[in-house]
C-alpha positions in Angstrom: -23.7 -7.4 -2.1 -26.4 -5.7 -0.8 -28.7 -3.7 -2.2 -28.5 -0.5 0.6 -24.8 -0.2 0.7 -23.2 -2.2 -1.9 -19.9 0.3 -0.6 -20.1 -1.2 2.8 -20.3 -4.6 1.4 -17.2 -4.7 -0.6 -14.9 -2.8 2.5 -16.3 -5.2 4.9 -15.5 -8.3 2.4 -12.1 -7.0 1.7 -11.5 -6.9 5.9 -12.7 -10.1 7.0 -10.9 -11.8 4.0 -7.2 -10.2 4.8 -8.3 -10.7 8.5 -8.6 -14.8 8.0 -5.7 -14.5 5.9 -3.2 -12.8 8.2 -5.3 -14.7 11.4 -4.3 -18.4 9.7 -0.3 -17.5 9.2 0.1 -15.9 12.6 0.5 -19.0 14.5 2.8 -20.3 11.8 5.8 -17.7 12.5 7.3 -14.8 10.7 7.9 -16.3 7.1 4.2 -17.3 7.0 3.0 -13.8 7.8 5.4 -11.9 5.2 4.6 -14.7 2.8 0.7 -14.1 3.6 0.7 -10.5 2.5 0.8 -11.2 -1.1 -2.6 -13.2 -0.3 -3.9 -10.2 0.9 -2.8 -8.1 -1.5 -4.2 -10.4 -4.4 -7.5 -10.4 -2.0 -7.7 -6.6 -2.5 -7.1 -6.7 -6.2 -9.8 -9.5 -6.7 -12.7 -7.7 -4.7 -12.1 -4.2 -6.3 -12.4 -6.1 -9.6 -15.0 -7.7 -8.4 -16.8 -4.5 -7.6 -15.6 -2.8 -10.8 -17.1 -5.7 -12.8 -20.7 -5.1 -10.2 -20.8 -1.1 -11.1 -18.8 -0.6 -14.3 -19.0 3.2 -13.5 -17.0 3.2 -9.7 -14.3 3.0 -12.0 -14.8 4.5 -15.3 -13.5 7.5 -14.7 -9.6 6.8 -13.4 -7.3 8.1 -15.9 -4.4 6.8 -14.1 -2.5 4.2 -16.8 0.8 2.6 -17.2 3.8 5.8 -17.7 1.5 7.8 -15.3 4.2 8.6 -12.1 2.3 11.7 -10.4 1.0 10.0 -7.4 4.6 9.1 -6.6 5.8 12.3 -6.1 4.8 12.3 -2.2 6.1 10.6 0.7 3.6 7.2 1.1 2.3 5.5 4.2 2.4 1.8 4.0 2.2 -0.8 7.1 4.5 -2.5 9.5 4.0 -6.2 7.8 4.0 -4.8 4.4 6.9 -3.1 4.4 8.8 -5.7 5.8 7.2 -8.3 2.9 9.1 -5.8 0.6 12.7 -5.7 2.3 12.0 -9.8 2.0 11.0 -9.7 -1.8 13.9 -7.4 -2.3 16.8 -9.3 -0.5 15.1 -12.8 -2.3 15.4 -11.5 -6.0 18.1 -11.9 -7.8 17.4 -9.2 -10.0 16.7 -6.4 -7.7 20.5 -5.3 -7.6 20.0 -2.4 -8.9 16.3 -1.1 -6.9 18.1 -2.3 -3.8 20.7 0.4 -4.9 18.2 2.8 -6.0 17.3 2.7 -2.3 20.1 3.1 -0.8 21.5 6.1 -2.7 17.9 7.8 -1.9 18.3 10.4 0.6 14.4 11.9 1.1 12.5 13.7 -1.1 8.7 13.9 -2.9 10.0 11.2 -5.4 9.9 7.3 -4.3 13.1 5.8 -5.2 10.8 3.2 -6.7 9.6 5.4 -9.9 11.6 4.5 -12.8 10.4 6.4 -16.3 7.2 7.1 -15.5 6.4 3.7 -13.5 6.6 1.5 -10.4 9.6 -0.6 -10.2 7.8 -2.8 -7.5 4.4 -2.3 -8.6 3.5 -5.9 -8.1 4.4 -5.5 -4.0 3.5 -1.9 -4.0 1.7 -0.6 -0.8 -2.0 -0.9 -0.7 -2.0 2.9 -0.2 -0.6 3.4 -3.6 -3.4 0.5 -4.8 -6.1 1.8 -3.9 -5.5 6.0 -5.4 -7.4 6.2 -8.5 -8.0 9.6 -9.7 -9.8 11.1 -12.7 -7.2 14.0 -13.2 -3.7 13.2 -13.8 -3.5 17.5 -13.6 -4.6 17.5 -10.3 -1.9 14.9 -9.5 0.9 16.5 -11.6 0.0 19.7 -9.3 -0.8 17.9 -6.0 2.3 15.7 -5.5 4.8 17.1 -8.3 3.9 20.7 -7.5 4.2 21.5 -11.6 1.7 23.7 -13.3 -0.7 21.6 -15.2 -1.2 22.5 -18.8 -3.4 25.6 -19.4 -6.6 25.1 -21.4 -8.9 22.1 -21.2 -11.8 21.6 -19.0 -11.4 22.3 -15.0 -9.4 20.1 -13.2 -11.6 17.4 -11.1 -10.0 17.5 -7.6 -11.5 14.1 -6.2 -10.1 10.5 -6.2 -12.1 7.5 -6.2 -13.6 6.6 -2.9 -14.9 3.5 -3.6 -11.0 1.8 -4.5 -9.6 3.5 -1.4 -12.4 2.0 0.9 -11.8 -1.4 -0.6 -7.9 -1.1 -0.1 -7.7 0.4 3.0 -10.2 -2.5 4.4 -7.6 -5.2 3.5 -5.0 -2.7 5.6 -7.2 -2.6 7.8 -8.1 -6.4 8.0 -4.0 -7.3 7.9 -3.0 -5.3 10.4 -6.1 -6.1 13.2 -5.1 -9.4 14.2 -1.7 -8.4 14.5 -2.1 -5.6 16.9 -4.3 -7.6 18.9 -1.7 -10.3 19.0 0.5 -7.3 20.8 2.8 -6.5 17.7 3.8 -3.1 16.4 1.7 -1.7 13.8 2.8 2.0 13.4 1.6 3.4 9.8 5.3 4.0 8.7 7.0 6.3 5.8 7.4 3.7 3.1 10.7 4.6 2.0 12.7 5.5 4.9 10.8 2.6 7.0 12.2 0.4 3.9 15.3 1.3 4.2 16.1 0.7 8.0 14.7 -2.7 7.8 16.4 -4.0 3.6 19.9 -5.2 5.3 18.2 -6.7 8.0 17.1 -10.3 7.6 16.1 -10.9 11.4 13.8 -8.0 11.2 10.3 -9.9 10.5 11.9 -12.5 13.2 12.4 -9.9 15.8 8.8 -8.3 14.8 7.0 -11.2 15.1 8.7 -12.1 19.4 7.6 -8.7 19.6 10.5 -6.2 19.2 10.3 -3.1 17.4 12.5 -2.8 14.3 11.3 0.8 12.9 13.5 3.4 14.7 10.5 6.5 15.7 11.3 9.2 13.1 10.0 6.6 10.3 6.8 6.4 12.2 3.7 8.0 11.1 1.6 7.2 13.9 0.3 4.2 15.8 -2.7 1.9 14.4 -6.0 3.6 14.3 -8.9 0.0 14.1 -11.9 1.4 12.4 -15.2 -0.2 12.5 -16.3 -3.2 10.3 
């Protein structure tokens, strides 16, 4: 990376590789592009190691660990492709009666379906939104997204994430979803849960997605695909 904006270097990285990704499995049909999302997603996790292992300190200071569930207490954003790569994983595993149910009996809420004692049931699909939030404070996230008073005492409470992950993840959403929207598909940022939930008895979805159809009725729909720079 370079030595001015090592930052910049790691975003842009993490774009152009989920761009080449997604770019190579679009002329192959629907299966290849769901099946090319877990590329990208292993993309993202190998450059923000990557840049972890570079500057040991851009991370140092997460507190977020296995049995922490704060950050699920909010509605989360996740992309057309990836949400339908989850109704795919979903329907394909055997053993995903009982999430499959989970989501069915879910009915709204601060709480994703997905957060079973204190963890992600589908952490190894989860969104790249939910990827890339590392925060120092697990207070600030118990009062942020669970709305309970943190305990009392203690140092103050350090109200900022890490920017670094979040630049890094979002460039792979970034990188996924830009050849797709240029090939003329929908590519509304969605409401992961409800947006799951419309598409996870629908097979044909990522078929009808990829000819061009829209399979997201509008009040799952967050708003239409913002391309940011390189």
């Amino acid at each position: 990376m370079g030595p001015i904006d090592p930052e910049r270097g790691w975003s842009h990285a993490a774009l152009h590789a989920a761009h080449d990704i997604i770019a190579a499995a679009l002329p192959l049909g629907a299966d290849a592009v769901i099946a090319a999302v877990a590329a990208c997603h292993r993309t993202a996790e190998r450059v923000w190691a990557e840049a972890r292992s570079a500057d040991p300190a851009s991370a140092a200071d997460a507190a977020c660990a296995p049995g922490c569930g704060w950050c699920c207490h909010q509605p989360v954003e996740a992309s057309t492709i990836e949400v339908l790569a989850i109704a795919a994983w979903l329907r394909e595993r055997p053993d995903a009666a009982l999430l499959r149910s989970r989501l069915a009996a879910w009915s709204g809420g601060r709480i994703c379906p997905f957060l079973v004692e204190g963890g992600c049931a589908i952490y190894s699909v989860r969104p790249l939104k939910c990827r890339g939030l590392y925060q120092p404070d697990t207070r600030w996230c118990m009062a942020t997204f669970a709305k309970i008073d943190p305990p009392e005492g203690g140092p103050p409470i350090r109200h900022r994430a890490l920017i670094l992950p979040r630049h890094v993840f979002d460039a792979v959403g970034q990188g996924m979803t830009r050849p797709l929207y240029r090939a003329g598909l929908d590519c509304s940022a969605l409401v992961f849960a409800l947006a799951l939930k419309a598409v996870l008895d629908r097979p044909e979805a990522a078929a009808a997605w990829v000819r061009g159809e829209t399979p997201f009725p509008d009040l799952v729909r967050l708003h239409g695909w913002i391309e940011a720079a390189d």
